[in-house]
C-alpha positions in Angstrom: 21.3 -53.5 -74.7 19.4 -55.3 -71.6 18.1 -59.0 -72.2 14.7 -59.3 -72.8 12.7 -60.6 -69.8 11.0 -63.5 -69.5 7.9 -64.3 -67.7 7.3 -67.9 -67.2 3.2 -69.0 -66.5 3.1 -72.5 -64.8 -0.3 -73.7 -65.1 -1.7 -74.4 -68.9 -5.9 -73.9 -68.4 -7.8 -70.8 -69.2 -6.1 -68.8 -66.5 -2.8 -69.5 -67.8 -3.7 -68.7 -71.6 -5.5 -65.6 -70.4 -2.4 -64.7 -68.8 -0.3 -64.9 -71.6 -2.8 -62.9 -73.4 -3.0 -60.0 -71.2 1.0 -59.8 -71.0 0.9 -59.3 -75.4 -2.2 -57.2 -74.8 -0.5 -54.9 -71.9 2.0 -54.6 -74.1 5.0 -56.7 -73.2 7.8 -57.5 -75.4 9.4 -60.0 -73.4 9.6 -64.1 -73.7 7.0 -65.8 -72.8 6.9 -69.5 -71.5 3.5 -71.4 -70.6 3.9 -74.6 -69.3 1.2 -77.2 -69.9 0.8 -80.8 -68.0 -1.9 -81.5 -70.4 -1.3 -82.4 -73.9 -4.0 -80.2 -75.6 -4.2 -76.5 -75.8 -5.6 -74.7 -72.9 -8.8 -75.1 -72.5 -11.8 -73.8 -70.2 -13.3 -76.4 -67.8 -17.0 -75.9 -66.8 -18.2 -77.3 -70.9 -16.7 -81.0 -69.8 -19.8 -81.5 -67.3 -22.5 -79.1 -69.4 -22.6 -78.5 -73.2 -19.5 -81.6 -74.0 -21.4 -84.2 -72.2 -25.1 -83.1 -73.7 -23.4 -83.4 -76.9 -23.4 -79.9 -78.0 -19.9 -78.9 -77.7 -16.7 -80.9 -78.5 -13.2 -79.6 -77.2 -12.2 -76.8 -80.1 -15.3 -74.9 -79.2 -13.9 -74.5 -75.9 -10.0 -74.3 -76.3 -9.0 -70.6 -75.8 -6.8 -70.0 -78.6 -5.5 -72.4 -81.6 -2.2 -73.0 -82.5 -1.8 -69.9 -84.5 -2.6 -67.5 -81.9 0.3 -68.7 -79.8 2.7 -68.9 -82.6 1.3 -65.4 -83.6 2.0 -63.9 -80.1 5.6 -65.4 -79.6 4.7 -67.6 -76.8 6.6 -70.7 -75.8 4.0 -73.2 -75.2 5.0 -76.3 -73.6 2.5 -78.9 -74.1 2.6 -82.1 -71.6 5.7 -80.2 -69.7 5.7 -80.6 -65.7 7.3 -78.2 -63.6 8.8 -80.8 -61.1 10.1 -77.4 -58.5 10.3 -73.7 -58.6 13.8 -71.6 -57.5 13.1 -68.2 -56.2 16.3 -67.6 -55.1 17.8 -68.3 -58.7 14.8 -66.7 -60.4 14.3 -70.1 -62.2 11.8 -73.2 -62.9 12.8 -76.8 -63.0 11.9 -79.7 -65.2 12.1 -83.1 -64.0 14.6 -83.8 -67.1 16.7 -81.9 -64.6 16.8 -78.8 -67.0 16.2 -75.4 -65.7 14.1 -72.2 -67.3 15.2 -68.9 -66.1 12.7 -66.3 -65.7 11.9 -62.5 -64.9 8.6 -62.8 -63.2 6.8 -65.7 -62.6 2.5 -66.5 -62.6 1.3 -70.0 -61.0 -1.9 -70.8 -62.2 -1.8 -74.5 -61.2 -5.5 -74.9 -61.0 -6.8 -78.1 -59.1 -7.6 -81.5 -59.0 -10.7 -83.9 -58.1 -10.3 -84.5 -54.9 -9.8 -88.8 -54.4 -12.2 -90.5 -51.8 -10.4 -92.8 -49.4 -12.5 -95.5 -49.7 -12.2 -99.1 -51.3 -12.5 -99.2 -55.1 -12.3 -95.6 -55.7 -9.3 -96.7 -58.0 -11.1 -99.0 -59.8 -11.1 -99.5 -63.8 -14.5 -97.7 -64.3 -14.4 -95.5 -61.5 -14.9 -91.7 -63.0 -13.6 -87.9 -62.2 -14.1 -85.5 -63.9 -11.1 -82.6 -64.1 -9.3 -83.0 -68.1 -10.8 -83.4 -71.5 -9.8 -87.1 -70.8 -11.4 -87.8 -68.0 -14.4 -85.9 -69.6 -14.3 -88.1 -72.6 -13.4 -91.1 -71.0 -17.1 -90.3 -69.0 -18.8 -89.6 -72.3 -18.4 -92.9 -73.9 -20.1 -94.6 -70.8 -23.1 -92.3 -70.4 -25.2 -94.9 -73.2 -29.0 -94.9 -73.1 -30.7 -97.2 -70.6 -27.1 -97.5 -68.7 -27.0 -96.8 -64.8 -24.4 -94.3 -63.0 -24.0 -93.6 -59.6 -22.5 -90.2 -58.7 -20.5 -89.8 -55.1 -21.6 -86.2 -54.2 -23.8 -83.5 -54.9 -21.5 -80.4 -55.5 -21.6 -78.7 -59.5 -19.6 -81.2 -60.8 -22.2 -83.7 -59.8 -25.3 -82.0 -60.5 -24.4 -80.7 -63.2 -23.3 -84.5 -64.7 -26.6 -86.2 -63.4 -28.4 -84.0 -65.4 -26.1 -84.3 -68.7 -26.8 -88.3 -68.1 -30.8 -87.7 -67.1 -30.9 -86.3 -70.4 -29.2 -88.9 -72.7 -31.1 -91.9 -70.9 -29.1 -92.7 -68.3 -30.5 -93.5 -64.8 -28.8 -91.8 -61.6 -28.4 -92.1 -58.3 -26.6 -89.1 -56.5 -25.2 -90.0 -53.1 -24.1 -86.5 -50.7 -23.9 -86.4 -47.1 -24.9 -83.3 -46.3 -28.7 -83.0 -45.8 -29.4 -80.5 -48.8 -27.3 -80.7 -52.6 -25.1 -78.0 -52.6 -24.6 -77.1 -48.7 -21.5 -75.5 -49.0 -22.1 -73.5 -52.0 -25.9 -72.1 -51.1 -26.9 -73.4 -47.6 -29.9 -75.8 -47.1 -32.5 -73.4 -48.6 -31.6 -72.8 -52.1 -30.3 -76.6 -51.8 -33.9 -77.6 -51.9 -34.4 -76.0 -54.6 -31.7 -78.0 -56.8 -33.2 -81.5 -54.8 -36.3 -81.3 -56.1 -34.9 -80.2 -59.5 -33.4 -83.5 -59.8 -35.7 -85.6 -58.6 -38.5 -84.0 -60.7 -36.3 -85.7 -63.1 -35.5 -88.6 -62.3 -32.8 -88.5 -60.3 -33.0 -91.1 -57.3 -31.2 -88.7 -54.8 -30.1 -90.0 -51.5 -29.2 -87.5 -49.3 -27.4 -87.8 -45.4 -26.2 -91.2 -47.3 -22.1 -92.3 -46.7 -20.6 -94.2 -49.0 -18.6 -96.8 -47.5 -17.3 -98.8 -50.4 -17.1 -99.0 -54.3 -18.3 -102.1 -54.6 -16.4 -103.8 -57.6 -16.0 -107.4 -59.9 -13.6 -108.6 -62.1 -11.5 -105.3 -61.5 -15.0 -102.9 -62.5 -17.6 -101.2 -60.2 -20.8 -102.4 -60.3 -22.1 -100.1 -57.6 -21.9 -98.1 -54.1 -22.5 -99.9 -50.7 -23.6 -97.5 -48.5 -23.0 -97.1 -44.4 -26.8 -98.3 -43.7 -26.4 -101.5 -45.5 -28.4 -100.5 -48.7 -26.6 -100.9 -52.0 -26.8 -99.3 -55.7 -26.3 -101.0 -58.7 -24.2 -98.9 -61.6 -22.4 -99.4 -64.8 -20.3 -96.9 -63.7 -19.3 -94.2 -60.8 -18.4 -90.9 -60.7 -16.6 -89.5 -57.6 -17.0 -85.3 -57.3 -16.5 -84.8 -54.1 -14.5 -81.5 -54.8 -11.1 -80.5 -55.8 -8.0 -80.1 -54.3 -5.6 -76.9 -55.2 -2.3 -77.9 -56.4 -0.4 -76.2 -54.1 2.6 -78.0 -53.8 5.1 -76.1 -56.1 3.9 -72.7 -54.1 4.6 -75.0 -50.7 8.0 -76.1 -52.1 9.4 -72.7 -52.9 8.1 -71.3 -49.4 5.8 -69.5 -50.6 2.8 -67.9 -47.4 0.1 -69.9 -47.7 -3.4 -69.9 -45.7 -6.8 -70.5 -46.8 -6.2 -73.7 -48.4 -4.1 -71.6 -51.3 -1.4 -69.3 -52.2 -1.7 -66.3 -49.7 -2.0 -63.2 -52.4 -2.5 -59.4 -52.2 -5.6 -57.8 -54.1 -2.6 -57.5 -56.5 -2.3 -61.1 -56.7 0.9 -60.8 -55.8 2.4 -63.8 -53.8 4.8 -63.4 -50.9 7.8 -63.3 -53.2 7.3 -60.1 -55.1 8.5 -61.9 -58.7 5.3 -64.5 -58.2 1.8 -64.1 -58.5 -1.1 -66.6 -58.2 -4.3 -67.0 -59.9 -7.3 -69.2 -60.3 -8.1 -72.0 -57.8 -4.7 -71.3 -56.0 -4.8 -68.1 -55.2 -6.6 -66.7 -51.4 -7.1 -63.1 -52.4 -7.2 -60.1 -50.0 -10.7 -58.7 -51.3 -11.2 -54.8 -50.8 -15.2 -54.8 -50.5 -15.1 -58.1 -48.2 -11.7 -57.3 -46.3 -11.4 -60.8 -46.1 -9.1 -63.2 -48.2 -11.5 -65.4 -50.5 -10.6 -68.1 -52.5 -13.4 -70.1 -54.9 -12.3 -72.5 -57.9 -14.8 -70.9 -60.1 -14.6 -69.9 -64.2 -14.7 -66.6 -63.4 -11.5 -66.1 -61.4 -9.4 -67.9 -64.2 -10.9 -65.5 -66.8 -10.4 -62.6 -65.0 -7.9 -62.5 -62.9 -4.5 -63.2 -65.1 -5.3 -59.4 -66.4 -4.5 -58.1 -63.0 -1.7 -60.4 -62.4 -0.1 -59.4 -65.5 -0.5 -55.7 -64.8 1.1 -56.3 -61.3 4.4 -58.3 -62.9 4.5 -55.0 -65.2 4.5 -53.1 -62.6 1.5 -51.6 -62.6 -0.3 -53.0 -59.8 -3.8 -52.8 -59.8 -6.4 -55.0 -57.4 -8.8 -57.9 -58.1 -12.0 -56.4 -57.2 -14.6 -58.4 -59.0 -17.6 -60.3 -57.1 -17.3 -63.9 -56.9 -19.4 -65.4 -59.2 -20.2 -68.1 -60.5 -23.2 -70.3 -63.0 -24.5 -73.4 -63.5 -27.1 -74.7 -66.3 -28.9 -77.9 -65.3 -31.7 -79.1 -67.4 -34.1 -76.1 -67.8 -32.4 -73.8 -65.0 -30.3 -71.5 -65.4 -28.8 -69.7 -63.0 -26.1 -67.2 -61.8 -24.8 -66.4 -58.1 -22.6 -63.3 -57.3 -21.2 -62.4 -53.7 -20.2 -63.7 -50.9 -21.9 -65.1 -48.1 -20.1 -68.0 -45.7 -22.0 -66.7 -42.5 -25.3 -65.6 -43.8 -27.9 -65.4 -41.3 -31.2 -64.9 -43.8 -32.4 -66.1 -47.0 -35.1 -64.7 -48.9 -36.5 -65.1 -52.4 -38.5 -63.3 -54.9 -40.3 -64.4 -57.8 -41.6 -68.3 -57.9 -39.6 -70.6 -56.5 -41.9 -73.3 -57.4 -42.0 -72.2 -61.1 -38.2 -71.7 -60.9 -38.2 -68.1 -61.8 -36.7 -66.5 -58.9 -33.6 -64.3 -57.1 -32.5 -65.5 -54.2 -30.8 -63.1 -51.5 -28.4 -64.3 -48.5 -28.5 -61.3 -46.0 -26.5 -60.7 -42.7 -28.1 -59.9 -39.2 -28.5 -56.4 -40.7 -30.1 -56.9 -43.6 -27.4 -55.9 -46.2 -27.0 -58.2 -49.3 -24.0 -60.4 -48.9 -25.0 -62.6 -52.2 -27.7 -63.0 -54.7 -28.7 -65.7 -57.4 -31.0 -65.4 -60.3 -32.6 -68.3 -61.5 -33.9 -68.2 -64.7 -34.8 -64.7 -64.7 -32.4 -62.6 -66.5 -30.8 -59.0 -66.4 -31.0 -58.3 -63.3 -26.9 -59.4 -62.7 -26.0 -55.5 -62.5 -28.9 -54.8 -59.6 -27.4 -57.6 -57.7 -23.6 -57.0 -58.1 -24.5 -53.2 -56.9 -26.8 -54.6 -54.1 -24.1 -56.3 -53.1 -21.9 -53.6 -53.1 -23.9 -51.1 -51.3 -23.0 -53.2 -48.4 -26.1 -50.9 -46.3 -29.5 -52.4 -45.2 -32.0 -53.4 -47.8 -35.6 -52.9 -47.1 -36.6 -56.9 -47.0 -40.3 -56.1 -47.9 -39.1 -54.7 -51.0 -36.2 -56.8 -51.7 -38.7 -59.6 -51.9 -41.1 -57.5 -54.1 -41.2 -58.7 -57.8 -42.9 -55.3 -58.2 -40.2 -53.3 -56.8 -37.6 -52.5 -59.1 -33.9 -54.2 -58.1 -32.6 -51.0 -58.8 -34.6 -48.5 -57.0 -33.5 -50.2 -53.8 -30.0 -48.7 -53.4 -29.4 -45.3 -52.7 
């Protein structure tokens, strides 16, 4: 009789538990080994700036499965375990005990981490990120009524923080570079839309502003000194000026990369056929885009492991969802599907002012590379197939809140 198999998962976050889920729920009969860094169960990410720091969720609402489910499932999960290399040749993961776990088929869902500024004080006691349940609840216990934080960038992360701190008391400054929050994610347009969100509450918001220093005392910040002189008192600092993919296991094995990931297949499927990548890693061919795309959003983590799993079953399938991705700050909610790097239109419908609106980015030819609905729900389908369409939308009905969303593709 053969040996089981064994599929090892590095990478302990949603993707990873997901993973090990769809390998059980594909029906797989093998071992199972998930390796964890972090010492708590996996967990899903995007609650640590939203519901955890508004109070509303604490970390068991958002851990995937409990204990059970992985004793249940027969999988081997290896809380605060690094994987210190990876062995293609021998088919096997190392430890940095120096022990070795042989393995079948292999899934690296590594996931990221915030990205450092290389500035002074950025390492000082009191200087935030925000990535793990610690950092998250290390962040919590600071965010007191009537204190003062300063936030380094005005991406999600730091949006979405400011307004968890607006909303407990807290005064904040957010300091980005670019002229609009969010430039990289929506363009200066819908940007706007997110400035004046934050400064209709409170927010002081200093945009085109560079921080030059992380100005500190006794070992603590005590605020930001910026390139034109000026300065800004805090308590406390959060730096979010992105993440950075851990790559460097999928570098160290010689595994393709491009893209700033793990070069994939729309199977997921990594150069090595016995590895696959998922999640922030992974730089997936897309079939509607015909372009690899890789995003460190929610969605991918959740999603993708099923088609990675089928794949190291051998029954490839491909990763065909939208991008998308969601953010809730104060009293907006919003959701964005598609994909749209060189857009050359936006256009809205609805009331922008009254923040009940879609947004549409649109290419020279008027087909619907990405939409975001703001406050204005079910209408997620007519954009995903709006998207998909990829043909010319008529823009005088696209922008119609009397036209129907759905009537517009044919």
């Amino acid at each position: 009789m053969a040996a089981p198999r064994t599929f090892a998962i590095v990478g302990g976050g949603l993707a990873g538990a997901k993973a090990a889920e769809a390998l059980r729920d594909k029906g797989f009969d093998g071992q199972i080994v998930l390796f964890c860094e972090e010492q708590y169960l996996p967990y899903e990410r995007p609650p640590l700036s939203k519901e955890f720091l508004a109070g509303k969720k604490s970390l068991s609402d958002f851990t995937v499965h409990d204990d059970s489910w992985y004793r249940d499932h027969e999988v081997d999960l290896r809380l605060g375990t690094r994987v210190s290399s990876l062995d293609p040749a021998s088919h096997s993961v190392g430890l940095p005990d120096g022990s070795t776990v042989g393995c079948d088929k292999l899934l690296l869902a590594t996931g990221s981490r915030s990205r450092r500024l290389p500035i002074p004080g950025s390492d000082a006691g009191g200087v935030y990120y925000l990535r793990t349940f610690d950092d998250g609840a290390a962040l919590n216990s600071v965010l007191a009524e009537g204190s003062s934080l300063a936030v380094v960038g005005a991406g999600w992360i730091g949006l979405e923080v400011a307004a968890s701190a607006r909303q407990r008391g807290v005064n904040v400054t957010v300091v980005e570079t670019a002229k609009q929050p969010l430039m990289g994610a929506l363009g200066a347009e819908a940007g706007e839309v997110f400035a004046t969100l934050h400064r209709d509450h409170g927010v002081d918001l200093r945009l085109q502003a560079q921080v030059e220093e992380i100005s500190t005392a006794g070992g603590a910040p005590i605020g930001l000194r910026l390139r034109d002189g000026s300065t800004i008192s805090a308590d406390a600092v959060l730096v979010a000026v992105g993440a950075q993919p851990n790559i460097e296991l999928a570098e160290q094995c010689g595994l393709a990369m491009g893209e700033g990931g793990v070069l994939v297949d729309a199977s997921l499927q990594t150069s090595d056929p016995d590895i696959y990548a998922v999640g922030d890693i992974a730089a997936a061919e897309h079939p509607l885009f015909h372009t690899r795309i890789r995003t460190e959003h929610w969605a991918n983590a959740l999603k993708q492991p099923a088609v990675a799993a089928a794949g190291m079953l051998g029954e490839p399938t491909e990763y065909s969802e939208l991008p998308y991705f969601f953010t809730d700050q104060y009293d907006l909610g919003m959701e964005y599907v598609g994909h749209a790097p060189d857009y050359q239109r936006v256009v809205f419908r609805g009331d922008v002012k009254g923040r009940e609106f879609v947004t549409f980015w649109l290419d020279g030819s008027g087909r619907v590379l990405a939409g975001m609905n703001v406050n204005v729900w079910d209408v997620l389908d007519d954009i995903k197939a709006l998207v998909r369409s990829r043909t010319p939308i008529d823009i005088a009905k696209l922008t119609d809140p009397q036209a129907a969303l759905a009537d517009l593709v044919s």
